[in-house]
C-alpha positions in Angstrom: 29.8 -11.9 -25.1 30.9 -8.7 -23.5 34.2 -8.6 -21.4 34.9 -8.6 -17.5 37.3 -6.1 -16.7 40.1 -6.6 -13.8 41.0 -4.2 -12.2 44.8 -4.5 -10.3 47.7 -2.0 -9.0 50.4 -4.7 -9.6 50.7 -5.1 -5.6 51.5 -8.9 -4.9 47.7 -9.4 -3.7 46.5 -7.9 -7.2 49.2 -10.4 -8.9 48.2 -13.1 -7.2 44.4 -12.7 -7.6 45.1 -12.1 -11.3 47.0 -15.2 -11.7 43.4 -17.2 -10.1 41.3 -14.8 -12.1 42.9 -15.9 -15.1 43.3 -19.8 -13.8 39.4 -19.6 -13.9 38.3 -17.3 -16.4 39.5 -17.6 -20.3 41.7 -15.2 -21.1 39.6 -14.2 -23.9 36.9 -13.2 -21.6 38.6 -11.1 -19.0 40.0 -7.4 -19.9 43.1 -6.9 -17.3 43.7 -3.4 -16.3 47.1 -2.3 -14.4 45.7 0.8 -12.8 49.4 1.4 -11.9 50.9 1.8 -15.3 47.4 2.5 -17.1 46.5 5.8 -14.4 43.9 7.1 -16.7 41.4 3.7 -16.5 41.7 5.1 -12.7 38.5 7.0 -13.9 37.0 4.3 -15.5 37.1 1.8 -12.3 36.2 4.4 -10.1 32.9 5.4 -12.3 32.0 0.9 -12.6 31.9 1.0 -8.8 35.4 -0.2 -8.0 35.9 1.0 -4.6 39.0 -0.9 -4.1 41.6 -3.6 -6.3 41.8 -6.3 -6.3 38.7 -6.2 -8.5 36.4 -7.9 -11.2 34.0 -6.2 -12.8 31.3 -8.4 -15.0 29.8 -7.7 -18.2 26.7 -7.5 -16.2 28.1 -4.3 -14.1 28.0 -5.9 -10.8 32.1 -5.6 -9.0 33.3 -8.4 -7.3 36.2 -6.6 -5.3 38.9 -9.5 -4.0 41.1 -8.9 -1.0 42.2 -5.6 -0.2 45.2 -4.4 -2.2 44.5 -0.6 -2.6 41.9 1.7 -2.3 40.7 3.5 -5.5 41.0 7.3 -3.8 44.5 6.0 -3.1 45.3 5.4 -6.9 43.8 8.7 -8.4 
């Protein structure tokens, strides 16, 4: 089974979503990307759809994006 990517900027509404994410997702199933210390998988939300983070991308490509922390142009 492929992955689900997360998608956060370590703000304390990307924190605490990741915290429920991974509350109700296994671990093992859920990729978690810091686009605040990881700036090049900026690219790589951006080109999945992820307009802003909080967000889950699932394996089958839609994005579920949770909250508003950040805006994607605001993290490139």
């Amino acid at each position: 089974m492929e992955k689900a990517v997360f998608y956060h900027a370590g703000c304390p509404v990307c924190v605490s979503a990741e915290q429920d994410i991974l509350h109700l997702i296994p671990a093992a199933q859920v990729e978690v990307v810091h686009l605040g210390s990881e700036k090049s998988k900026v690219k790589d939300a951006d080109a999945a759809g992820v307009k802003s983070v909080p967000a889950l991308v699932l394996p089958n490509g839609n994005v579920l994006h949770i909250n508003f922390g950040a805006s994607i142009e605001d993290l490139k």
